[in-house]
C-alpha positions in Angstrom: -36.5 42.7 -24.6 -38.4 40.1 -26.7 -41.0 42.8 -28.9 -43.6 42.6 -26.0 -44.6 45.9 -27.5 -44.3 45.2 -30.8 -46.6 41.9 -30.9 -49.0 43.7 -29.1 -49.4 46.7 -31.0 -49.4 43.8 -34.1 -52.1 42.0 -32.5 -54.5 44.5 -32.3 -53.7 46.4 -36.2 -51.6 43.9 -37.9 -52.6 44.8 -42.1 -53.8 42.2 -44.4 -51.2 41.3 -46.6 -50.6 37.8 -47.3 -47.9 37.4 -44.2 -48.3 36.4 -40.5 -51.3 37.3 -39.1 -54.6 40.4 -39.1 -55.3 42.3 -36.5 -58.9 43.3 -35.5 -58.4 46.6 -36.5 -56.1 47.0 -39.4 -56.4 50.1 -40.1 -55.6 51.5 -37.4 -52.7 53.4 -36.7 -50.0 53.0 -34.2 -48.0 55.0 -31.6 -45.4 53.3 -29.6 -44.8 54.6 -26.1 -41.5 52.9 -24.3 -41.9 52.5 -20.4 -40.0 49.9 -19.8 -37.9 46.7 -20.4 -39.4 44.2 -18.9 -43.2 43.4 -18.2 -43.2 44.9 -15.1 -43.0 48.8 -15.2 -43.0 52.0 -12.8 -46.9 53.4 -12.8 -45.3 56.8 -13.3 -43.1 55.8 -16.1 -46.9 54.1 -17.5 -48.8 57.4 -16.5 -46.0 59.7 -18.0 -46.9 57.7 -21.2 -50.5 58.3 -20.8 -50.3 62.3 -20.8 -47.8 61.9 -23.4 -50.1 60.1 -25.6 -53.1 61.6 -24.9 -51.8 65.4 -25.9 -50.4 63.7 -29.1 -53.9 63.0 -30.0 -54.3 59.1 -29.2 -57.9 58.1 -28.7 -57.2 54.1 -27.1 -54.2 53.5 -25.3 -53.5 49.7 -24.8 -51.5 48.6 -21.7 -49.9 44.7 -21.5 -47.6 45.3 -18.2 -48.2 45.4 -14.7 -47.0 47.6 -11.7 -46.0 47.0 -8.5 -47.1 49.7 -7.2 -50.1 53.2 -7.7 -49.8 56.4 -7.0 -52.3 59.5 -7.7 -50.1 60.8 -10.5 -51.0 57.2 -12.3 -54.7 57.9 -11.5 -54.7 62.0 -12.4 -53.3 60.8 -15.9 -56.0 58.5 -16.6 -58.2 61.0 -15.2 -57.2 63.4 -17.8 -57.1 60.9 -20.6 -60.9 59.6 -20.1 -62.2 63.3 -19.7 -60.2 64.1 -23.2 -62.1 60.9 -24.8 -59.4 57.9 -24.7 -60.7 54.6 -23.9 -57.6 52.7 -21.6 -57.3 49.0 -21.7 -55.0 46.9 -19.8 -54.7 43.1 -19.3 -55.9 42.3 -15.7 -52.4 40.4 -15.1 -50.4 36.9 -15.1 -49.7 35.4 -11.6 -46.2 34.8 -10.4 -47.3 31.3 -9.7 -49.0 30.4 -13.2 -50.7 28.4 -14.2 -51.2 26.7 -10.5 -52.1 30.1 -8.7 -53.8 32.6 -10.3 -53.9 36.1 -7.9 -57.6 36.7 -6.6 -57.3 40.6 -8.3 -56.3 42.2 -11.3 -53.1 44.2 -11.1 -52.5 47.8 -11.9 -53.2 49.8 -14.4 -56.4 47.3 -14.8 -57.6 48.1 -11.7 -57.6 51.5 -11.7 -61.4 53.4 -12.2 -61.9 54.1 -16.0 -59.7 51.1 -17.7 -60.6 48.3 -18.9 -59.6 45.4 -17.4 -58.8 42.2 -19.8 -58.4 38.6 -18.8 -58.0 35.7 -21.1 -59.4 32.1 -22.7 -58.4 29.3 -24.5 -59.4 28.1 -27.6 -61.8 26.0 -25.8 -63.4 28.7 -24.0 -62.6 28.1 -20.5 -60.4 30.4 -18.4 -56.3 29.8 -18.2 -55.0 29.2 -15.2 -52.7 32.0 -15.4 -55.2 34.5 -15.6 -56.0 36.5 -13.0 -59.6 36.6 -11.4 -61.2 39.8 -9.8 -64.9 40.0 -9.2 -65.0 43.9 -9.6 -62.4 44.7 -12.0 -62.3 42.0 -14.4 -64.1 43.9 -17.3 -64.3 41.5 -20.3 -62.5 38.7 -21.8 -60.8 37.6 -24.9 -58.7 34.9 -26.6 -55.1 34.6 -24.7 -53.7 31.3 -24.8 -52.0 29.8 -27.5 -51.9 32.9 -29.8 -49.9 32.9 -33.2 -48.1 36.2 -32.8 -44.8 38.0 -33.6 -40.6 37.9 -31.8 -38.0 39.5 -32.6 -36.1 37.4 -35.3 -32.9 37.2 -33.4 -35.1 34.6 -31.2 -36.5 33.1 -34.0 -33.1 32.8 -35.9 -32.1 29.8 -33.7 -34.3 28.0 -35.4 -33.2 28.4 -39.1 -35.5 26.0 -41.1 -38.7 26.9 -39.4 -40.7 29.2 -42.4 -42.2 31.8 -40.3 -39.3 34.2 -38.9 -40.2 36.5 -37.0 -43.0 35.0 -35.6 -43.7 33.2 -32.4 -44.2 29.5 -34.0 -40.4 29.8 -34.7 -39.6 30.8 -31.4 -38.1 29.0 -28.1 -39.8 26.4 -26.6 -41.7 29.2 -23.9 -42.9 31.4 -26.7 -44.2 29.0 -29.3 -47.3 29.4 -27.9 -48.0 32.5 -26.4 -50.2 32.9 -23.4 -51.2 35.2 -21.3 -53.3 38.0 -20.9 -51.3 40.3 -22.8 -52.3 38.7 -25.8 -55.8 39.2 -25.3 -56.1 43.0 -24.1 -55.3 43.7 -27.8 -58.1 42.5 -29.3 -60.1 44.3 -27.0 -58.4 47.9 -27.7 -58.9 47.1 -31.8 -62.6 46.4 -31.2 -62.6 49.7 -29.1 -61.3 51.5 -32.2 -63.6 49.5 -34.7 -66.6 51.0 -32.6 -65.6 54.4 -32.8 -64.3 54.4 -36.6 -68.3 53.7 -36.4 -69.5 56.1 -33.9 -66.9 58.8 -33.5 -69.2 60.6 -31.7 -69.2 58.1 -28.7 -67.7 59.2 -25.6 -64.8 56.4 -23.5 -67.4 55.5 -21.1 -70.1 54.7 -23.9 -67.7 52.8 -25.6 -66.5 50.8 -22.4 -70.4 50.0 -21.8 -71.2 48.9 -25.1 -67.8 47.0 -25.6 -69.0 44.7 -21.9 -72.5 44.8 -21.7 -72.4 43.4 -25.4 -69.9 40.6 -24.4 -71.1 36.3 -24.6 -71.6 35.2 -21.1 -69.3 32.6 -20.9 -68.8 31.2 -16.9 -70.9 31.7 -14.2 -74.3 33.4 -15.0 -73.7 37.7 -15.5 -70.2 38.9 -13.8 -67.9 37.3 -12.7 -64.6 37.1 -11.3 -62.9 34.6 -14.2 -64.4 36.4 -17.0 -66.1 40.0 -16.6 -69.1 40.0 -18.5 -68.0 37.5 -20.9 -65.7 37.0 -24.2 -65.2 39.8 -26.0 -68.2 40.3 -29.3 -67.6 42.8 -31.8 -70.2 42.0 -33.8 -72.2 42.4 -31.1 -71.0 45.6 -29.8 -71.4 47.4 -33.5 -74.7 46.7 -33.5 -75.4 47.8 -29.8 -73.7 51.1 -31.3 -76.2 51.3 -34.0 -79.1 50.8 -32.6 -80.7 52.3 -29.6 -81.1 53.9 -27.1 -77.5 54.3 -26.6 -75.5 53.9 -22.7 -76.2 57.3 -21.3 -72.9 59.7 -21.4 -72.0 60.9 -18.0 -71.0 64.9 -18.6 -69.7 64.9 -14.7 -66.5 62.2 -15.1 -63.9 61.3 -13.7 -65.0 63.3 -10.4 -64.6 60.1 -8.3 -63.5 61.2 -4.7 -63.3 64.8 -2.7 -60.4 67.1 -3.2 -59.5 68.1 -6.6 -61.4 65.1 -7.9 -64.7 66.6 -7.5 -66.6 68.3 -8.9 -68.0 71.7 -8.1 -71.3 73.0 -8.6 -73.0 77.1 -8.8 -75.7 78.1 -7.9 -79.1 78.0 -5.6 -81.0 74.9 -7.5 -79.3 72.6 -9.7 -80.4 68.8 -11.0 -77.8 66.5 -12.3 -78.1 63.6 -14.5 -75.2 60.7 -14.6 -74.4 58.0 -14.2 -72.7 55.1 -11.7 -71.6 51.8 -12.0 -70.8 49.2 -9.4 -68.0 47.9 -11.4 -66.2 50.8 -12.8 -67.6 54.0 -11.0 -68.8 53.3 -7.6 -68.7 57.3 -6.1 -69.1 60.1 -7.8 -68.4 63.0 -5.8 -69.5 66.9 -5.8 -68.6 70.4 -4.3 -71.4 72.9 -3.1 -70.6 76.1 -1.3 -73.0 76.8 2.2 -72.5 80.0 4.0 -73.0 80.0 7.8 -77.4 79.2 8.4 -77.6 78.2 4.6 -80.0 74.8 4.9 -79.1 72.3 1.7 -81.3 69.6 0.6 -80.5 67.4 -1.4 -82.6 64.3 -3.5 -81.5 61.5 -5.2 -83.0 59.2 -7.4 -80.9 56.4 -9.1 -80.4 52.4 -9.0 -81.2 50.5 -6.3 -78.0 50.3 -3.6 -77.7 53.9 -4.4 -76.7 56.3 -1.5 -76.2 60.1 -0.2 -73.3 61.2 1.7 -72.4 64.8 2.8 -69.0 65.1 4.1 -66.8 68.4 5.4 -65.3 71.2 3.6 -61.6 70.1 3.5 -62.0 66.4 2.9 -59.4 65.3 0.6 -60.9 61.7 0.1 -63.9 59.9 0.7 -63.2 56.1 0.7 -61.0 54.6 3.1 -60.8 53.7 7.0 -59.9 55.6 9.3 -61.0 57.3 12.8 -60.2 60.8 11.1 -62.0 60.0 7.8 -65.2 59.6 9.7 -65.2 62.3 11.5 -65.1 64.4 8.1 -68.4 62.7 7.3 -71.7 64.7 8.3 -74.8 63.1 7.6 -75.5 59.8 5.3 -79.2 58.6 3.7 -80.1 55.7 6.0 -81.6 53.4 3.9 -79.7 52.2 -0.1 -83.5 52.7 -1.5 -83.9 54.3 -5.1 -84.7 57.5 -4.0 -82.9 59.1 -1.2 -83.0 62.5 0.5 -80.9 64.3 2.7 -81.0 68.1 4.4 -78.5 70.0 6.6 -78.0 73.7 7.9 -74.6 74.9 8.1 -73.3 76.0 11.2 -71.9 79.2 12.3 -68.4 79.1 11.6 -69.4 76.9 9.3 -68.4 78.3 5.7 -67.0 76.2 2.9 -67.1 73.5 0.2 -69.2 70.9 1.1 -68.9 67.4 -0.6 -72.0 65.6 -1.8 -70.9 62.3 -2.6 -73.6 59.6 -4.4 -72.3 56.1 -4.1 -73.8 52.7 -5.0 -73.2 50.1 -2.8 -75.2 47.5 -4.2 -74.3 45.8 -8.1 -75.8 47.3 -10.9 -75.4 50.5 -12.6 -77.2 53.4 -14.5 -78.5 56.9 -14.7 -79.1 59.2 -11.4 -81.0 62.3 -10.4 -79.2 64.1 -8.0 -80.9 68.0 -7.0 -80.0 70.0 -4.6 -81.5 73.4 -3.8 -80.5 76.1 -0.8 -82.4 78.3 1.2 
């Protein structure tokens, strides 16, 4: 191992004091969590160290690695971290064929719903090579490409005279100048913590808005797949914090498919406010009991793109292909207006928890109305 870790925790809260460099949030404190030796790691071995950190009372948790592969354990502990206030942030991912071919997606953890997904720029401003592009999970980018950070001095010792031990300027030729996204999801996690040293009252998904939406477009107009919404602005996003009104809080996350996902609703008459975001939360998904002859109605009102789905008692997931999957789905909204409305009578036989799944299928994002009522 070369401190992979280690320069990454330094990036983010490396202290002022006359040596090496500052990070962004240097008063922050640290906890480091092992998963590996190299920069590839097991998503379990990554998610194991998400529960871990989360019930040890860490409120960012910063991922540099990549995994070859998911699995819902990795998603469940993310799950639990957002809905117990952590922002996650994770670089988006270096191709195996940098700096000529860049992968057309971000790799996991980054693109996994509720993380923030990092990529990175020069000192010029344009995007490296070796970053990877995504045009839906790219969140935000920040400076990744010739970055002035720390090594482990038995790398740096080979090079004796050079003043700065320990650092990457005194490294081997392939680490004088670091690069790579890794380097950048850093800053990103310290201006996550800056923001809520401000507002501790914020919850993850406020702070992930304000942290993008406040961001310097920087390539092609609005999203993109190079940059997200642009390189990273803390300025910017403190006073978006301060001022308002504030990204609505969604109460309802992470209920983002059927099954245990979900989440279940009491009662004859209910109205739900939240949120969606074509970006980071596409479907958010609910369970509402129907006896047999019980008639459901359901409205919707919410962004444009927005739809209304009603799906079996049973359904373990809603997004997908398959012949089985769409045989589990009862009735959809016809039209992706902004105001949709659905209405079904259960069958005899037909006891259960229904799902009620609202998805946007269009880009944008923001608040919904979604009320029900049986009869």
């Amino acid at each position: 191992s070369y401190g992979h870790g280690t320069g990454e925790a330094r990036d983010s809260v490396a202290e002022a004091n006359n040596e090496g460099d500052v990070g962004t949030c240097p008063d922050c404190q640290v906890m480091h969590l092992r998963v590996g030796d190299s920069f590839i790691a097991d998503v379990n071995d990554f998610a194991q160290a998400v529960l871990f950190g989360t019930d040890t009372g860490a409120t960012l948790i910063q991922s540099a690695l990549g995994t070859l592969n998911n699995s819902r354990f990795a998603q469940e502990a993310i799950d639990y971290a957002y809905r117990r206030g952590a922002v996650l942030v994770a670089a988006v991912g270096n191709a195996d064929g940098a700096p000529s071919r860049p992968w057309p997606f971000a790799s996991y953890p980054a693109a996994l719903p509720h993380v923030i997904g990092v990529s990175a720029l020069a000192r010029d401003g344009s995007v490296p090579s070796f970053s990877d592009r995504d045009k839906i999970l790219n969140d935000i980018a920040a400076p990744g490409d010739d970055i002035f950070s720390t090594l482990p001095r038995a790398l740096t010792a080979a090079r004796p005279a050079c003043v700065n031990q320990g650092y990457s300027d005194c490294g081997p030729d392939e680490y004088r100048h670091a690069q790579g996204t890794s380097f950048a999801a850093p800053q990103v996690t310290a201006a996550a913590a800056v923001l809520r040293a401000a507002r501790p009252d914020l919850r993850a998904g406020q702070v992930m808005n304000l942290l993008t939406r406040s961001a310097t477009d920087v390539g092609p107009p609005l999203r993109d797949a190079l940059t997200g919404w642009g390189r990273l602005d803390v300025t910017a996003a403190l006073a978006a914090a301060e001022s308002y009104p504030l990204p609505p809080a969604d109460a309802y996350e992470t209920n983002d498919d059927a099954g245990g996902r979900s989440r279940r609703l009491w009662g004859r008459r209910r109205v739900i406010v939240a949120t969606v975001d074509y970006w980071d939360d596409q479907t958010d998904v609910y369970q509402v009991r129907l006896r047999p002859g019980e008639r459901l109605v359901l409205s919707l009102r919410g962004p444009t793109g927005s739809k209304l789905i009603l799906w079996q008692p049973g359904t373990e997931r809603v997004e997908g292909f398959s012949i089985d999957l769409q045989r589990r789905q009862i009735v959809q909204s016809r039209s992706h207006r902004a105001a949709e409305r659905l209405a079904y009578r259960a069958p005899v036989g037909g006891e259960g928890w229904y799902f009620v799944q609202v998805k946007l299928q269009e880009p944008g994002s923001g608040p919904y109305r979604l009320e029900f009522s049986k009869s």
